[in-house]
N, C-alpha and C positions, 0 to 999 in steps of 0.2 A: 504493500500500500504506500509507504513511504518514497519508494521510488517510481511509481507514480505521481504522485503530487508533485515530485522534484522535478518529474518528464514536463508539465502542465506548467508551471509556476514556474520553473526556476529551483536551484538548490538553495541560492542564497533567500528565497521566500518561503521556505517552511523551514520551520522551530521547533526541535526534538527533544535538546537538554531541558533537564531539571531546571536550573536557572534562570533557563529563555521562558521556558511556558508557564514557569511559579505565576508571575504578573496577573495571566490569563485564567488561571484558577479559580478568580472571582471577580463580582461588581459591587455597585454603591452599597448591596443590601449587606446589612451585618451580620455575622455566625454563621452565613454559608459559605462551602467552599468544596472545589472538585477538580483534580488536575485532568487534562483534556492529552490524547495521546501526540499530538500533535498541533501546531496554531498554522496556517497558512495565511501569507497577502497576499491573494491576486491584483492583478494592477488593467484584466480587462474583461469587457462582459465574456468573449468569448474563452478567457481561462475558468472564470465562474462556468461558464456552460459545460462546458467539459469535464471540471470537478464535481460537479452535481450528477453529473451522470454517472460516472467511475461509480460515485456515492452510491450511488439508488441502484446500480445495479451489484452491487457488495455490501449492503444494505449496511453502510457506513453511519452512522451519527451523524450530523455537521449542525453546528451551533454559528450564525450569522453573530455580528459582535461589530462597533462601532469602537467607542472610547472606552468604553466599562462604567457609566457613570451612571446607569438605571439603579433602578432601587427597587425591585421586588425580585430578583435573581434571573431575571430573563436571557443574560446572557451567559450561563455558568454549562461550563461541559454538564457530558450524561454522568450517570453517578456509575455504570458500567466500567468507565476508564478509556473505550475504545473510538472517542469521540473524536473530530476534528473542530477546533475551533478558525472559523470563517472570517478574521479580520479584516476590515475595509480603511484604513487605517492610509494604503498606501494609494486609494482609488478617492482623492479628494481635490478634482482641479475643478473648475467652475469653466463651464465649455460651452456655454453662448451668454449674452447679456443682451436683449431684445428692447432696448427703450421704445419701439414704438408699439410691440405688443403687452410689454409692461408685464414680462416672465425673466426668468433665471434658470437656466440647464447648469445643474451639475451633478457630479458624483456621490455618492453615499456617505463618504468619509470628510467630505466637507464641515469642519464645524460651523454649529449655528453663527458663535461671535465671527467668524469670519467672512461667513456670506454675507451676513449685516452690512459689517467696513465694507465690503465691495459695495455693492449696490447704493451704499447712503453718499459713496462720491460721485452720485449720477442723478442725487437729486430723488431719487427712490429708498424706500422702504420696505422691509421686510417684518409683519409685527409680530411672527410667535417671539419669545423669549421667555424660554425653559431658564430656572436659575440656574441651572446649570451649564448655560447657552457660552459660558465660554469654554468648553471640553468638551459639551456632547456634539454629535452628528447628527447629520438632515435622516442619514437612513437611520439613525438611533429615534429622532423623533417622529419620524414618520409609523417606523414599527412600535412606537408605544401611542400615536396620535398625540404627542406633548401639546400641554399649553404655557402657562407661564403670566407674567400679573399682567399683562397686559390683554387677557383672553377675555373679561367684562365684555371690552369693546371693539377688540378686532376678531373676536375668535381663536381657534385653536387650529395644529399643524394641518388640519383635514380642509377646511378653510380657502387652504393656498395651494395645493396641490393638482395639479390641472392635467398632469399627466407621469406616469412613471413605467420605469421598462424594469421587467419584474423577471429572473428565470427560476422555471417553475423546478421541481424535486425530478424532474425527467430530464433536463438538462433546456427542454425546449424556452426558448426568448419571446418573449408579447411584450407590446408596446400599448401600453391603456391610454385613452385620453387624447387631450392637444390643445392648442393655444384657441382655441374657441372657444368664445364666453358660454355660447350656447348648443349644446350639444346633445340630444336623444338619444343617438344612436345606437338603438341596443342596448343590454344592463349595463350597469354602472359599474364594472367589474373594478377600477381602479379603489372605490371606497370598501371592497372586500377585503383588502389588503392592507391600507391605512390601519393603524392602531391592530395588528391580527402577531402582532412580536415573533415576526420571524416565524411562524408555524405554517406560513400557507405559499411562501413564495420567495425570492431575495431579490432589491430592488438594488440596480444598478448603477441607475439614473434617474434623477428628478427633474422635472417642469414644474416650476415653484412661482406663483401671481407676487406681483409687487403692486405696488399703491403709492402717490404720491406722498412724500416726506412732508406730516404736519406740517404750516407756516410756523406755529408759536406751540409753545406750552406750559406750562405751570405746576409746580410741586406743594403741596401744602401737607403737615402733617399738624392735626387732632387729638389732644392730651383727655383720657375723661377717667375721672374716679372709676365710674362703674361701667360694667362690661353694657350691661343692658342699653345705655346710653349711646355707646357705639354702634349697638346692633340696629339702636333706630334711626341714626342718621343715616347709613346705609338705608334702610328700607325709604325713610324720607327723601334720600335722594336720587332713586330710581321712580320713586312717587313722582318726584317733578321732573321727571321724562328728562334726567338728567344721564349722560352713559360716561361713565369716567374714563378715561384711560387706563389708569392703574384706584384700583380701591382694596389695600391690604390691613392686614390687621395682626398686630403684636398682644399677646398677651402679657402679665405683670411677670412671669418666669423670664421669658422670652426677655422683653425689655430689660433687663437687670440680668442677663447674657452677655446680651449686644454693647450695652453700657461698659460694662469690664473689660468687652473683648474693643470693642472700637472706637470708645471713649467720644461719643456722639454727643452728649450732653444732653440724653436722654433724662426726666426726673424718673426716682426711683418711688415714688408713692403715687403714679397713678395704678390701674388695670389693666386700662386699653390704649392702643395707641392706633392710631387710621393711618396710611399713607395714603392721599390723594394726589393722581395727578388728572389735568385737564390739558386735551389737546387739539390742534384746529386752526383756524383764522383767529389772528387777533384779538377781532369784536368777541369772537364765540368763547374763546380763553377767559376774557378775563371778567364776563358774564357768568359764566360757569363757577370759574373761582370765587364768585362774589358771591353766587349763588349757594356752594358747598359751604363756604365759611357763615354763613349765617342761617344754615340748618345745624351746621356742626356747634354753633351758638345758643343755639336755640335747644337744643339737648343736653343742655350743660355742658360743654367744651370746658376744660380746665383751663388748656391752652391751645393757641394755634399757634403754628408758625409756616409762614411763607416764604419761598424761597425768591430772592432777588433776582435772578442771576444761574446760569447754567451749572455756577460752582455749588452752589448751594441747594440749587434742585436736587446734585449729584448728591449730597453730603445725607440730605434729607431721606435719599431711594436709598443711600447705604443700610440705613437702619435697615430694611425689609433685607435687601439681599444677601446683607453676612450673616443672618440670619442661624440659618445649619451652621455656619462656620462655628459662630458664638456660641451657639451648644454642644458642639463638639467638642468644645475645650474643657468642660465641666467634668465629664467621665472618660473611662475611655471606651465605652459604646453610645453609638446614637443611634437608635432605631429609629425612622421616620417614614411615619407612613400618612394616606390618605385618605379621606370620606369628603364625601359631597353631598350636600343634603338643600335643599329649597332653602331659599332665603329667609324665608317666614320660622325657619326652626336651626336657626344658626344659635342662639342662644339655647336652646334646647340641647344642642350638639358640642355646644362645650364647655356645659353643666356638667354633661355623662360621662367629658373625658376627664373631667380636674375631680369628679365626684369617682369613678374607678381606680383612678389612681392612687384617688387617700386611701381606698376600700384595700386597693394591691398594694399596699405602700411603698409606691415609686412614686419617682420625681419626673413632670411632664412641664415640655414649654409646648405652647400653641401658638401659630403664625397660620397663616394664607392667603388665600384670596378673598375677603369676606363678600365683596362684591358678587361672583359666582358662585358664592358657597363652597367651596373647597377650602377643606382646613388640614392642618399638618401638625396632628400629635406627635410631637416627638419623646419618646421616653431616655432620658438618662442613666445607662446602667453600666454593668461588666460583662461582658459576654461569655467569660471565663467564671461566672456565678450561676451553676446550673438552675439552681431551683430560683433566683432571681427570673434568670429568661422564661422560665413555666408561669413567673406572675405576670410578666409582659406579655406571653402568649394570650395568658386568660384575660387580660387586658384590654387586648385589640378585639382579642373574641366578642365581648360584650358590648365593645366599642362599633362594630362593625354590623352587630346584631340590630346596634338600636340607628346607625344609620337607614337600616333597611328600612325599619321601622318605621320611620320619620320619613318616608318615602323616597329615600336619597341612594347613592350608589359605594359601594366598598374601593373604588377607585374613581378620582378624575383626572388621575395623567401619568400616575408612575406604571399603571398594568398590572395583571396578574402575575405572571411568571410564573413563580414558585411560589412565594412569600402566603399569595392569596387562592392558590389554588381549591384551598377546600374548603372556601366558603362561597367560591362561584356559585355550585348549585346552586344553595340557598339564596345571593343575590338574584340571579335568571332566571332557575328555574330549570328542571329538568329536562324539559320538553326544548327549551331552546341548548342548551346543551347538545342534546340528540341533534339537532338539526346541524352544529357546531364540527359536530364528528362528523357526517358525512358530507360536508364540506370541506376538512382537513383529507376524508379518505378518499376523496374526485380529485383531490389536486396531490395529491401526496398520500398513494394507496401506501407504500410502505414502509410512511413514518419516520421519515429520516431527518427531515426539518425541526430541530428544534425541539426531541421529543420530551415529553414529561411537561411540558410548559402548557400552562392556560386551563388546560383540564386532560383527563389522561383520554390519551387513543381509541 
């Protein structure tokens, strides 16, 4: 098998040593880990096509992989040993730039922060941004459909995706999609594969929509005693048909994280903290910001503060984005994971997690997107403390139950993988599960893609 891959790739592009493949072992997620028998870069659709097929037909493993910065284990070899892991690492050039039909062609290993800088010297925009946008990949965020804070009001990676060339577990190449706004043509097969983590196909290439670059914008961040206060300027300000750019939200752990870690000059006695941004024409900026800061007043705001100034807009979004950094420094495990629940039961959603916690007696910051309802329990622990990680299990478990509950989802962007695999059912439902299988067994009769991910075979 080895000397195959080296025939296909190249010898200097597959990675056999201990040493080389350790790296590839694992991703963002914590306590898991799997050494993969081999890591390979292809550098062109047609060495992927060829490896896939070798694959499927010695019904090889092959694990798709980006940077490794996912968080549910989506990208971790089989627990077999005899896996190959598929890195795209060396397939990341940007290979058209189309200003007049306002797309982007590039590669899969692209990362997000560097497709960004290209396109914003042209006067264009690109708005997913995953926090993780400066290490992860377009095919990372594509195969997980990422969002990121600015998803309120641009959407998330599915959004911008207009067309992608995918090769299926057979080796065969399809092209989905194109730069037409409007297109019928037959199923939508390209949104079969968006957010499907690697289990139904590997994408090559992306056709990614751009949008012109804001004129203006504006950074404001919201100090309030009590959480609930927060939770109603948010719902107040989607009441007055307001759509933010970015609308985050810090909790009292979290802020007093971030404070140690990045010396913000964050206060340490409130609850909540809002990041708001407003973006647009001018007129519309600085309406909007007038707008938000006198709802955000009206709810008891402790404080506001506005940013002048581009340095300060930045200093302001810091708070949200180092966010994981700043809790990571407190232990030396950070579990982070996600739920998404309706707006209307966001305070409901992170009663259960600061009220499980005491019950589990771990230590939890919360952050997100309060705007979208996506929140990010993070739990503080050791990893190396077995029966610790059994109360974080139990943790999320209850956590995850009561998002269903509250009508909402066990993921809004980091994916199943592994982490959440067994409690898909229960979110979906059996019966779409079944439907889920024989759409992995039509495109990928024998399982080679990814196996063990999302839900089992």
């Amino acid at each position: 098998m080895l000397e195959k891959l080296k025939d296909i790739v190249g010898a200097e592009n597959v990675l056999t040593e201990l040493e080389d493949i350790f790296p590839y072992s694992f991703d963002g997620a914590p306590a898991m880990w799997q050494m993969p028998k081999a890591v390979v870069f292809p550098q062109t659709t047609e060495q992927i096509s060829k490896f896939l097929a070798y694959a499927n037909e010695k019904r090889i493993p092959v694990v798709p992989r980006g940077n490794g910065s996912g968080l549910s284990g989506g990208s971790l070899p089989v627990p077999t040993g005899d896996g190959v892991v598929l890195c795209f690492s060396q397939m990341d050039r940007l290979l058209e730039l189309d200003v007049q039909n306002l797309t982007v062609l590039v590669e899969p290993g692209m990362r997000t922060l560097q497709l960004c800088e290209n396109v914003e010297k042209t006067g264009l925009f690109y708005p997913p941004d995953p926090g993780s946008m400066k290490i992860s990949t377009i095919g990372g965020n594509i195969a997980e459909n990422s969002g990121g804070l600015r998803g309120l009001k641009y959407g998330v990676t599915r959004n911008y995706v207009m067309g992608i060339e995918v090769v299926l577990a057979s080796g065969k190449v399809i092209w989905l999609g194109n730069k037409c706004v409007k297109d019928v043509a037959g199923f939508s097969l390209k949104d079969l594969f968006i957010g499907s983590e690697g289990v139904l196909g590997v994408v090559t290439k992306a056709l990614l929509r751009l949008v012109p670059a804001p004129e203006s914008s504006k950074t404001m961040l919201a100090i309030f005693e009590n959480m609930d206060d927060a939770a109603k300027t948010v719902s107040d300000i989607i009441a007055s048909h307001i759509i933010p750019c970015t609308l985050e939200f810090l909790d009292k752990t979290t802020i007093e994280c971030v404070e140690n870690y990045a010396h913000i000059g964050l206060p340490l006695d409130c609850e909540a903290v809002l990041l708001m941004e407003t973006d647009g024409s001018i007129s519309q900026v600085e309406k909007e910001a007038e707008a938000m800061t006198a709802i955000a007043r009206q709810n008891r705001c402790k404080d506001m503060r506005i940013a002048a100034n581009k340095e300060e807009s930045f200093k302001l979004a810091e708070a949200r984005r180092v966010a994981l950094s700043a809790l990571a420094k407190v232990s030396p495990t950070t579990v982070l994971e996600d739920v998404t629940v309706p707006r209307s039961e966001l305070v409901k959603m992170v009663r259960c997690v600061q009220n499980t916690a005491q019950q589990e007696g771990l230590k939890v910051g919360i952050f997100g997107h309060f705007g979208d309802g996506n929140l990010h329990p993070t739990f503080l622990v050791d990893e190396k403390n077995p029966e610790e990680m059994k109360r974080v299990e139990s943790a999320f478990e209850k956590i995850f139950r009561e998002a269903i509950d509250l009508g909402g989802s066990v993921t809004g962007e980091h994916g199943i993988g592994l982490a959440k695999k067994k409690i898909l059912p229960e979110a979906v439902g059996e019966n779409t599960i079944e439907i889920m299988r024989i759409v992995k067994k039509t495109l990928d009769p024998n399982c080679i893609l990814n196996p063990g991910k999302v839900f089992d075979f």
